[in-house]
TIVOGU-499839 format. One line per field, with one value per residue: residue in one letter; y, z, x of N, C-alpha, C in turn. Coordinates in Angstrom, 3 decimals, always signed. Atoms other than C-alpha are relative to their C-alpha. Layout:
REM TIVOGU-499839
code a | ...
n.north Y | ...
n.up Z | ...
n.east X | ...
ca.north Y | ...
ca.up Z | ...
ca.east X | ...
c.north Y | ...
c.up Z | ...
c.east X | ...
//
This chain:
REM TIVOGU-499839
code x | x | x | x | x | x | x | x | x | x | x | x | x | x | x | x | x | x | x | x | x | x | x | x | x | x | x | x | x | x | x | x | x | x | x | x | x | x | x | x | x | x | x | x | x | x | x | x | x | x | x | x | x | x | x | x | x | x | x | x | x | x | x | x | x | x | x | x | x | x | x | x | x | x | x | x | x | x | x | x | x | x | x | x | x | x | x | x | x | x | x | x | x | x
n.north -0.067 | +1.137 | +0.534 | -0.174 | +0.716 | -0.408 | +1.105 | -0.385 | +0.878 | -0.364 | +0.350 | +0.330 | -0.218 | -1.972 | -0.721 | -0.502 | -1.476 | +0.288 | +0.720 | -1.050 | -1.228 | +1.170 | -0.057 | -1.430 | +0.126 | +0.821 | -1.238 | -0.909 | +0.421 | +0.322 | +0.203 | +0.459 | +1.180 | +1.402 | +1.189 | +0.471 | +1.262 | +0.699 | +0.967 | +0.749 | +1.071 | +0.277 | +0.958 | -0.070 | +1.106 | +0.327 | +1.076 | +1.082 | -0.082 | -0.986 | -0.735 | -1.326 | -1.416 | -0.451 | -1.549 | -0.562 | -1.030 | -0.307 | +0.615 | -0.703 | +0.126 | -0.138 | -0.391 | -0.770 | -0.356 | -1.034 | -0.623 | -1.240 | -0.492 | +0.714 | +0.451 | -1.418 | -0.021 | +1.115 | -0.453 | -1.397 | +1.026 | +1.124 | -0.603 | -0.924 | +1.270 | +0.439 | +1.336 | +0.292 | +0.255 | -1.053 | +0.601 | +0.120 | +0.154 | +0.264 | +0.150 | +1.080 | +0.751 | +0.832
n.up +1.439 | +0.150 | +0.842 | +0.915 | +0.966 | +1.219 | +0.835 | +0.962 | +0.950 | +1.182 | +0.466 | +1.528 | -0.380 | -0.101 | +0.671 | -1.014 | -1.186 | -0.837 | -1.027 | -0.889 | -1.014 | -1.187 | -1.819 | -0.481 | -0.346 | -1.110 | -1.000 | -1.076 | -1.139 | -1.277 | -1.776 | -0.228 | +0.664 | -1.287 | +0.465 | +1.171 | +1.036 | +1.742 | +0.225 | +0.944 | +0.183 | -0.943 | +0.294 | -0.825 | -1.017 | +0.441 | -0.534 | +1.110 | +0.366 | -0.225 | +0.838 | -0.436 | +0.185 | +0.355 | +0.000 | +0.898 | +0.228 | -0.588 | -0.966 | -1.303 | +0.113 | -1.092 | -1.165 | -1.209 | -1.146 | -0.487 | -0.933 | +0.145 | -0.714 | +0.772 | +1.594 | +0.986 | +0.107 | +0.938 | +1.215 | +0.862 | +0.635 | +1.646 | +1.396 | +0.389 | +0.702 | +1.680 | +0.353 | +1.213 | +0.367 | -1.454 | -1.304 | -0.942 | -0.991 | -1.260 | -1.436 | -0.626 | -1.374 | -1.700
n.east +0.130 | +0.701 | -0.787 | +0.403 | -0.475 | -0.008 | -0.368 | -0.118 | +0.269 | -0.295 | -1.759 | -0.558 | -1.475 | +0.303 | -0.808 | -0.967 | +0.847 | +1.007 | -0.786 | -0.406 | +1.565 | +0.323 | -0.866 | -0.175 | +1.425 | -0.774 | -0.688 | +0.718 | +0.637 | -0.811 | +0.108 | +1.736 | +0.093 | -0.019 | +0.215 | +0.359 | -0.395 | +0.590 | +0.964 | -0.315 | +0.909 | +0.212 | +1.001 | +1.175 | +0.999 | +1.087 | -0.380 | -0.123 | -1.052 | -0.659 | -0.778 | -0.942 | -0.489 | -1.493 | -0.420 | +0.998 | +0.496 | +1.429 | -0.713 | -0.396 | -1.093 | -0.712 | +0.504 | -0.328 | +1.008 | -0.656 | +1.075 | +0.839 | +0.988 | +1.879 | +0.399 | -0.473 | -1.197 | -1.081 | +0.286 | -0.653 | -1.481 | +0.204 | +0.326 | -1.634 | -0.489 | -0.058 | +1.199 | -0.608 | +1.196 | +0.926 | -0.249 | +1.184 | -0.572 | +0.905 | -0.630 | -0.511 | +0.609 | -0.746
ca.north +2.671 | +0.487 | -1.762 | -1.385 | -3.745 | -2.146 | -4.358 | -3.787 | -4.502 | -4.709 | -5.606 | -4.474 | -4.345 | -0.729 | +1.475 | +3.108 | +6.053 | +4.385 | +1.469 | +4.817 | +6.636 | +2.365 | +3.020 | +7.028 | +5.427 | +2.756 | +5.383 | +7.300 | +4.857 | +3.086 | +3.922 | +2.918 | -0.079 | -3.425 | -5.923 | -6.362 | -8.633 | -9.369 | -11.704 | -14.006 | -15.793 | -18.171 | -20.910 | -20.077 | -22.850 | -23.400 | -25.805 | -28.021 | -26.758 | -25.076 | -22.380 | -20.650 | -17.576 | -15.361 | -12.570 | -10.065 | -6.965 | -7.447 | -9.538 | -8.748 | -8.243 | -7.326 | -5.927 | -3.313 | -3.395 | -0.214 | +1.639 | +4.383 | +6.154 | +5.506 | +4.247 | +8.260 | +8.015 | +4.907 | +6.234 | +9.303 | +6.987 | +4.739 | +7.502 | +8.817 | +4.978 | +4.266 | +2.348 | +0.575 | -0.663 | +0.202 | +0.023 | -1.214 | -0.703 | -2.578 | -2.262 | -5.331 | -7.206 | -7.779
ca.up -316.715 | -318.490 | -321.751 | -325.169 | -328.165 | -331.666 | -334.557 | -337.802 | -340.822 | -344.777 | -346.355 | -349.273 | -349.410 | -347.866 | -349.117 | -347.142 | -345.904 | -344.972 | -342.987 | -341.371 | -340.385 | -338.541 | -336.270 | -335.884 | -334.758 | -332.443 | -330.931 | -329.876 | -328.081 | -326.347 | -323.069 | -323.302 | -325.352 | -322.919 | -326.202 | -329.634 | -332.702 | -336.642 | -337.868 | -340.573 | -341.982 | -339.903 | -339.894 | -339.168 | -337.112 | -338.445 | -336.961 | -340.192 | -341.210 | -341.233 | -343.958 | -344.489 | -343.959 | -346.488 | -346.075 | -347.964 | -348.373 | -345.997 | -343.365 | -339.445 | -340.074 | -336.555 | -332.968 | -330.292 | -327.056 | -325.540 | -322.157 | -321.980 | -319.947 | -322.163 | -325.416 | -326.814 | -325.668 | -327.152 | -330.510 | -331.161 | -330.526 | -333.002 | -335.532 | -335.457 | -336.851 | -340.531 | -341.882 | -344.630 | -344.952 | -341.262 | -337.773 | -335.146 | -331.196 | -328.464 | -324.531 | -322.859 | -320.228 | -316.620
ca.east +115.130 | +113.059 | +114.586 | +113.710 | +114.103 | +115.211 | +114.382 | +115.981 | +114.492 | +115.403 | +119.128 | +120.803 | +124.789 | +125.620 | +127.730 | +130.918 | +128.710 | +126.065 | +128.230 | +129.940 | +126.173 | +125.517 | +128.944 | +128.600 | +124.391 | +126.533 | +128.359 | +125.996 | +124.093 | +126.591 | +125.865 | +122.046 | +123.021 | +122.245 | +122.252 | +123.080 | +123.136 | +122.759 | +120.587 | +121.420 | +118.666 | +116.568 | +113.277 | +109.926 | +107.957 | +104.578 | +102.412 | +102.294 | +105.500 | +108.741 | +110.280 | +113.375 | +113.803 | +115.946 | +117.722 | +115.952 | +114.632 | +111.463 | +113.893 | +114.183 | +118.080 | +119.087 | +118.213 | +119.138 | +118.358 | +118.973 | +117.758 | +115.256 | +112.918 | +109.436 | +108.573 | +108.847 | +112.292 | +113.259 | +111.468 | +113.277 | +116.784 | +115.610 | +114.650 | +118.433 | +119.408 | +120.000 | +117.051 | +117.567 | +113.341 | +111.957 | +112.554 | +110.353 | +110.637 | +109.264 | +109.411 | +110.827 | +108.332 | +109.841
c.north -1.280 | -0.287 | -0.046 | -0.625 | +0.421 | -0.602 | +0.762 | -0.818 | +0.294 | -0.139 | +0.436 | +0.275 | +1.581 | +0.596 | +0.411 | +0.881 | -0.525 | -1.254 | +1.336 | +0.698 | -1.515 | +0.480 | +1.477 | -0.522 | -0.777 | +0.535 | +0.588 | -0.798 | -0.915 | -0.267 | +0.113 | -1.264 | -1.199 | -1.331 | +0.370 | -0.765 | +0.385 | -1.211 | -0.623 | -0.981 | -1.281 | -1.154 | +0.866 | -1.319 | +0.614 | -1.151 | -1.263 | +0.175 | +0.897 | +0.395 | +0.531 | +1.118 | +0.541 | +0.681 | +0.663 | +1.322 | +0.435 | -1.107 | +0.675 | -0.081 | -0.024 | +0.671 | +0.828 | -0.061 | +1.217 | +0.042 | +1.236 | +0.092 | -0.093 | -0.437 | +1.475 | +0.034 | -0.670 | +0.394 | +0.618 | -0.684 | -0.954 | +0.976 | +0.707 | -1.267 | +0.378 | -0.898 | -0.131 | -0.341 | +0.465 | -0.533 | +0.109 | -0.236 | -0.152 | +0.387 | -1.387 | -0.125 | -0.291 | -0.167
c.up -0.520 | -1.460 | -1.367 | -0.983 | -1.156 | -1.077 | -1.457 | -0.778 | -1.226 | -0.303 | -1.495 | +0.613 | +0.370 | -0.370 | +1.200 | +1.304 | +0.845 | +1.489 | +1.401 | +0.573 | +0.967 | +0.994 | +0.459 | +1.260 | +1.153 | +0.965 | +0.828 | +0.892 | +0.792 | +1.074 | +0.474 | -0.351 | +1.369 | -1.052 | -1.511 | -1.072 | -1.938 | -0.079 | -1.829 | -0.842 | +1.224 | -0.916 | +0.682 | +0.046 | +0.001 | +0.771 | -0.910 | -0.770 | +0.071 | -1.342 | +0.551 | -0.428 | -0.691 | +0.703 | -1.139 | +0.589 | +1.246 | +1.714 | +1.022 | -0.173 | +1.360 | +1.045 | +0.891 | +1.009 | +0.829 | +1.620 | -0.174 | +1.057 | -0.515 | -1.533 | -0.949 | +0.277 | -0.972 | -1.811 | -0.838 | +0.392 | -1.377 | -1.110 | -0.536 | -0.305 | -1.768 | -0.056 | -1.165 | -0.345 | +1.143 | +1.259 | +1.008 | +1.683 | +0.697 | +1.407 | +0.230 | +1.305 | +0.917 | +0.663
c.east -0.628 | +0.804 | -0.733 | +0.834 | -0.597 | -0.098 | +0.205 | -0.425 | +0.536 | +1.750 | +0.446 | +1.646 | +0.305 | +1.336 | +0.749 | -0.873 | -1.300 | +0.469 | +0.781 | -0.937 | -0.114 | +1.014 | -0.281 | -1.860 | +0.390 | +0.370 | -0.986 | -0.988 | +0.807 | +0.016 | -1.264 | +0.194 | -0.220 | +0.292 | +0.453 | +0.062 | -0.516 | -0.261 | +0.430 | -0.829 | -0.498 | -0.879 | -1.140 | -0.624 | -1.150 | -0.827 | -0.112 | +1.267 | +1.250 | +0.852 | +1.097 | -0.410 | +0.780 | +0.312 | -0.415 | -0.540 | -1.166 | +0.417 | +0.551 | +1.635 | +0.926 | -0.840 | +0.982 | -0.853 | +0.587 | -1.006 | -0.517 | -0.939 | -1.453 | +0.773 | +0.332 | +1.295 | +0.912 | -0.347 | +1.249 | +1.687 | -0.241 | -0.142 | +1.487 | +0.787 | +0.096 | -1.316 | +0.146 | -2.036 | -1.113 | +0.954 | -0.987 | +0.300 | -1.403 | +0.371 | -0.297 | -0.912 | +0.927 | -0.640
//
């Protein structure tokens, strides 16, 4: 199986139901999951300078790394997520 990294984007405060569709979206991947995290604001490194990052609306908020068999696999897991602005999936170099 090859590894695939889920990036979430976009933040607003979520409501009960929608906090309950993230764990019912948890659940079900589970036993693909290999990784995951929230993201809290950050810096970007420039090479004349460095900004913060908010949190915000248009902000990588978090990541899954799950396993999958292709890129159309890992898709159609990602499209059964909550998205609050988008979500974007890569495959993992080894």
């Amino acid at each position: 199986m090859k590894q695939f990294m889920i990036l979430h984007y976009g933040f607003r405060p979520p409501t009960p139901e929608e906090m309950d569709a993230w764990h019912r979206w948890f659940d079900l991947v589970a036993g693909r999951q290999v990784d995951r995290g929230g993201l809290r604001g950050g810096r970007e490194i420039l090479p004349t300078e460095t900004r913060e990052l908010p949190f915000a609306a248009d902000s990588i908020t978090g990541y899954t790394i799950i396993q999958a068999e292709s890129l159309d696999e890992a898709e159609e897991i990602a499209r059964q997520c909550p998205i609050v602005a988008s979500t974007r999936v890569y495959e993992i170099a080894r």
